[in-house]
N, C-alpha and C positions, 0 to 999 in steps of 0.2 A: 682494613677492608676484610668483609668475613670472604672466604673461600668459594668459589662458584659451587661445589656439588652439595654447598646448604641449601641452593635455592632448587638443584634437583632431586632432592627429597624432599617426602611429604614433612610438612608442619608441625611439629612438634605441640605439646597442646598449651604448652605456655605460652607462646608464638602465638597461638588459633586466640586464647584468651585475649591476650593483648590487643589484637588486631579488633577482639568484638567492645573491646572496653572503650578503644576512641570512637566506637557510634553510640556510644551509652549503653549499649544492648547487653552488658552483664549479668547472668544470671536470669534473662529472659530469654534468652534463644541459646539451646542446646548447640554445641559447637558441632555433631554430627550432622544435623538437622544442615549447615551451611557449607557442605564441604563441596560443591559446586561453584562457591563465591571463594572458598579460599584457592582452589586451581585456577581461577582466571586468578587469582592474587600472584597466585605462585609463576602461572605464566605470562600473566605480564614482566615478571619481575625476570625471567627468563630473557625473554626478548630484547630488555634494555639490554644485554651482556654485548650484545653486538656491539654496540656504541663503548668503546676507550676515551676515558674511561666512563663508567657507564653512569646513568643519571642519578640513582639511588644504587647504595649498595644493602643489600641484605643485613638484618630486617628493622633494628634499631633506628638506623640512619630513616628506613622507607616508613619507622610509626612517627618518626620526631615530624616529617614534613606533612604526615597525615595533620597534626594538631596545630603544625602550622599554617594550616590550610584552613582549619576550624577558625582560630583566632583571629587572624588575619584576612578574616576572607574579604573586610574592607576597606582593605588596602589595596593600592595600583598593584598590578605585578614589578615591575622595576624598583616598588618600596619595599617589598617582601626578599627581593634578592639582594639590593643595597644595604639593608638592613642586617642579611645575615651572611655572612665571609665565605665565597665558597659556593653560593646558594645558583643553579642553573635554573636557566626557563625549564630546561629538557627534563630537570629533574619536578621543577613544578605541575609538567605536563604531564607527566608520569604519576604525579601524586593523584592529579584530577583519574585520571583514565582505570587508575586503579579504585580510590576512597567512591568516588562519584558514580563509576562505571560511564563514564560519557566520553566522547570523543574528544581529542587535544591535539593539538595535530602539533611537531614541532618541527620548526621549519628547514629544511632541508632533509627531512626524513618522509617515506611513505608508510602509512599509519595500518590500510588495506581496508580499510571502513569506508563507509557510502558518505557518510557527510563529515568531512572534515572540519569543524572548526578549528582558527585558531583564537588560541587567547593572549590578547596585545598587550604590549607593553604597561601602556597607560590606564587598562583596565582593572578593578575590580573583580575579584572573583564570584561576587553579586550580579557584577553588573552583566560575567562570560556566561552567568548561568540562565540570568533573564534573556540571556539575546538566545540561548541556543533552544531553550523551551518556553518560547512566548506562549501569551495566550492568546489564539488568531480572533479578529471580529469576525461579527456574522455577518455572511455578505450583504452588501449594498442593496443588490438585484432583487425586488420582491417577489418576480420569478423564478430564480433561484433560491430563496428562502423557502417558499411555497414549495419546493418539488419533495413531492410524497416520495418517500420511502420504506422500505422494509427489513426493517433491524434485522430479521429475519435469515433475511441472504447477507447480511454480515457477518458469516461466521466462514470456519476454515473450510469446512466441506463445498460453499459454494467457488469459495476464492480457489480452491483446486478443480472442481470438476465443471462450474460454470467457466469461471473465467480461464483456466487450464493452469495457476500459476501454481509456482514451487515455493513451497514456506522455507526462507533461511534461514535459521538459530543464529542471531548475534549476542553477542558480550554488550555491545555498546546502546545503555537506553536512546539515545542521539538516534539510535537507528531504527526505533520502535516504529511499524506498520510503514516506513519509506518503501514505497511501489516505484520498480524498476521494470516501465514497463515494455523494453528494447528486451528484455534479459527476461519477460514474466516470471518475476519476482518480487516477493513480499517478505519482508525481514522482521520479526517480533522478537525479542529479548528474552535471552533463555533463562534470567534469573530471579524469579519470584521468592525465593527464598532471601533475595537478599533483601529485596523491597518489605518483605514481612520484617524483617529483622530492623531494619528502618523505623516502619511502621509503631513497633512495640516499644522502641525508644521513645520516638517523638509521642505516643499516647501516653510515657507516663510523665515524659514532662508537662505535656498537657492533654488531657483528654479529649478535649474540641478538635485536637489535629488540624486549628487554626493558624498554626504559624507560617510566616511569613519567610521569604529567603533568604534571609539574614541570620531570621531565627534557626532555621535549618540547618544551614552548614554551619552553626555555632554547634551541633551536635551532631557533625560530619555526614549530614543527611540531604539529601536532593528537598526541597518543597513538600512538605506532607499533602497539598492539594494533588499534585504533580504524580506522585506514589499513590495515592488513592483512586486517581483516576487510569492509572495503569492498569491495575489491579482490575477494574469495572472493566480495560478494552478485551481482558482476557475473557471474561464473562460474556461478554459478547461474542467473541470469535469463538469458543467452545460453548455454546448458551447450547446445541443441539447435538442428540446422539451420534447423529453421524459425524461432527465436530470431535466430538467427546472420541472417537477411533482413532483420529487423525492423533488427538493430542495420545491417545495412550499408545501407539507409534511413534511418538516423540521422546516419549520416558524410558522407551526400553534404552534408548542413547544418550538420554539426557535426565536424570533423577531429581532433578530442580523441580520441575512441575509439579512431578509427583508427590512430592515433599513439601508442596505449599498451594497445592488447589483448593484446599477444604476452607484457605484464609478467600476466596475470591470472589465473595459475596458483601454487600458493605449494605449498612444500614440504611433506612430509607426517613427524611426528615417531612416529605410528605406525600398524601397519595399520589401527585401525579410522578413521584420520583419510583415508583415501582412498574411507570409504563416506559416502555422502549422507543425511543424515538422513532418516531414516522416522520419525519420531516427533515430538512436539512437545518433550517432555525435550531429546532429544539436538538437535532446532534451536534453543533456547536453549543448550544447551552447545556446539555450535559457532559460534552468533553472540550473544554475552552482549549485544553493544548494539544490535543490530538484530531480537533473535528476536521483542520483540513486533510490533514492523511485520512482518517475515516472517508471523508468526502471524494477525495481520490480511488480509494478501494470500491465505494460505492460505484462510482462511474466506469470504471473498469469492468464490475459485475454486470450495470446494465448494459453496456456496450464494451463488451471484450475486445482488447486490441488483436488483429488479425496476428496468428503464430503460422499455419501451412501457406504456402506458395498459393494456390485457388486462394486464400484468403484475402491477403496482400493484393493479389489482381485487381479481386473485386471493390477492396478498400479504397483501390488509387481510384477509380472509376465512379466514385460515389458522389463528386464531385459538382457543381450546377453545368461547368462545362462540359463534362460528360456527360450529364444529363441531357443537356440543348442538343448536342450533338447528334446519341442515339436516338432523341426524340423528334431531330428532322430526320434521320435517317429510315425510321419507321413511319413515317408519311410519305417520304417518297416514295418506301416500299408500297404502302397503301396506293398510292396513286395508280405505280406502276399497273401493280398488281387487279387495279380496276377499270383501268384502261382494257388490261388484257381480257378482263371478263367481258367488259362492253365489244368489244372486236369479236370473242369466242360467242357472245351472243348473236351480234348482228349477223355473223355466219350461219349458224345454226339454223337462224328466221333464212336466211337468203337460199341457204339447199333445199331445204322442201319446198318453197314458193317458186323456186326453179324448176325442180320436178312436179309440182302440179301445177306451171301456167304450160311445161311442156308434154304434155300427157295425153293425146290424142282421143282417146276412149271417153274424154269428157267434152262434154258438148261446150263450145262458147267460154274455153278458158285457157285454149290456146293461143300466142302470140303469135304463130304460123299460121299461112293459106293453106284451109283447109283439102285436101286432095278431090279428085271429079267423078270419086266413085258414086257418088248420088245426088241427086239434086238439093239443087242450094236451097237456104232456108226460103229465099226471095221465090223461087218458082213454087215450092210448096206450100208459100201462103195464096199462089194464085191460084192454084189448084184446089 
């Protein structure tokens, strides 16, 4: 076993080579260009050390299970380990979470990622990749199909100051755009350098970037559909200037973006692929594996989950029984309230009609016998 403080130093560059050679990407991507992908390399490889002994030992042992990952990927897991003497799930899990960047979750361990999957015994590693990055249908509801939207407020500057959320930088694609919305947070994957690296592979085995997930991790690469359309969600959430700040706030901590934004534009096969989807349809149609997380982020920005206390209040109360409630309760205030007008009225009329039937000085509009200072109307009509 090589010694622990190989893995606490940096990479040496035959190391960094090797490492680029199991995605094919040799002599296409400059090895400085990815040295954000080889620290999560390095620190995965870190973390395992807790674990006696640990899954992978540095670095030989961690390329040999990269290529058996590639080869093998369709085979069950339990034939990939019967097969090789020695061979742990823990250490399998570790190959994914590394070669893949996706989550593996193994079992009696906490991994500290939002979506755990695990990958089961009987499974293919085809089969862990399709379940973890499906492609969602478009909903059923032609009312929700229909609901207009605006690519627009898809981007980071609304997710932070419309809807109030905090962008997390994850390691794990598994966690790309998952809305945590207890926690207002949104997690995007901090490593496009590696996806570019991917990318330049799978194009020159094939230029269509048509392959399939078989085909993929026969060249230790996630879906080239799946990576391309990554790539497009970035373009979306930084598509406007004031996005464009957020993200260059993000580089000062994180040199991945900046190192791989200029790849974040992808070619257009026809005119309506250079329009941005306004509708919820066509954002599943142009992102089959991420439209429902898009779709969530959307709904978060048109109706942000209540974060202050006033907020929370008003949200419990939005309810139809609150609604029915306050809304008898505002009628009977009305009633009340009209009652009292009709009383304050009839008063009003009853005091001056009291002081002028009792007002002496007017002739014939008093309800009192008049006094015997003069004669009565009767004697002055005989007179």
């Amino acid at each position: 076993m090589a010694p622990v403080h190989n893995v606490n130093q940096d990479l040496d560059d035959q190391t960094r080579e090797r490492i680029i050679q199991v995605f094919g990407a040799g002599g296409l991507v400059p090895a400085n260009k990815l040295k954000p992908y080889f620290d999560h390399y390095k620190n995965e490889m870190k973390s395992s050390l807790i674990i006696i002994p640990p899954p992978i030992p540095p670095h030989d042992p961690a390329i040999e299970i990269f290529n058996l990952l590639k080869t093998s990927a369709y085979q069950p897991k339990h034939t990939m380990m019967s097969s090789n003497d020695g061979l742990t799930s823990a250490a399998l899990d570790l190959g994914v979470r590394i070669m893949l960047g996706t989550s593996c979750k193994t079992p009696g361990t906490y991994a500290g990622d939002v979506f755990m999957p695990e990958w089961r015994n009987g499974e293919s590693l085809i089969e862990f990749v399709d379940r973890v990055y499906p492609r969602y249908p478009i909903p059923a509801d032609e009312a929700v199909r229909n609901t207009v939207i605006s690519s627009a407020r898809l981007s980071a500057d609304s997710l932070k100051n419309d809807s109030r959320l905090t962008i997390e930088w994850t390691n794990r694609l598994s966690d790309h755009l998952i809305l945590l919305t207890e926690w207002k947070k949104v997690y995007i994957f901090r490593y496009p350098c590696y996806i570019k690296m991917c990318l330049e592979a799978l194009s020159k085995d094939k230029p269509e970037l048509d392959q399939d997930t078989a085909s993929s991790l026969a060249m230790g690469a996630l879906p080239a559909a799946l990576l391309i359309e990554t790539l497009a969600t970035y373009g979306l959430l930084f598509s406007n200037e004031a996005s464009r700040t957020t993200l260059r706030e993000a580089i000062k901590q994180d040199s991945a973006f900046g190192s791989a934004y200029s790849t974040f534009s992808l070619p257009h096969n026809e005119p309506r692929d250079a329009r941005s989807p306004d509708t919820i349809e066509l954002l599943y149609k142009k992102f089959p594996h991420w439209g429902g997380r898009l779709e969530d982020l959307w709904k978060e920005i048109d109706n942000p989950t209540p974060a202050t206390r006033i907020e929370k209040f008003s949200e419990k109360r939005k309810s139809p029984r609150w609604t029915t409630w306050w809304g008898l309760l505002g009628l009977l205030f009305a009633i009340l309230f009209g009652i009292a007008a009709t009383v304050l009225g009839a008063v009003q009329v009853w005091i001056p009609w009291c002081s002028w039937m009792d007002n002496p000085s007017i002739s014939g509009r008093s309800a009192k016998p008049l006094n015997n200072e003069g004669p009565s109307p009767g004697k002055r009509l005989a007179r």
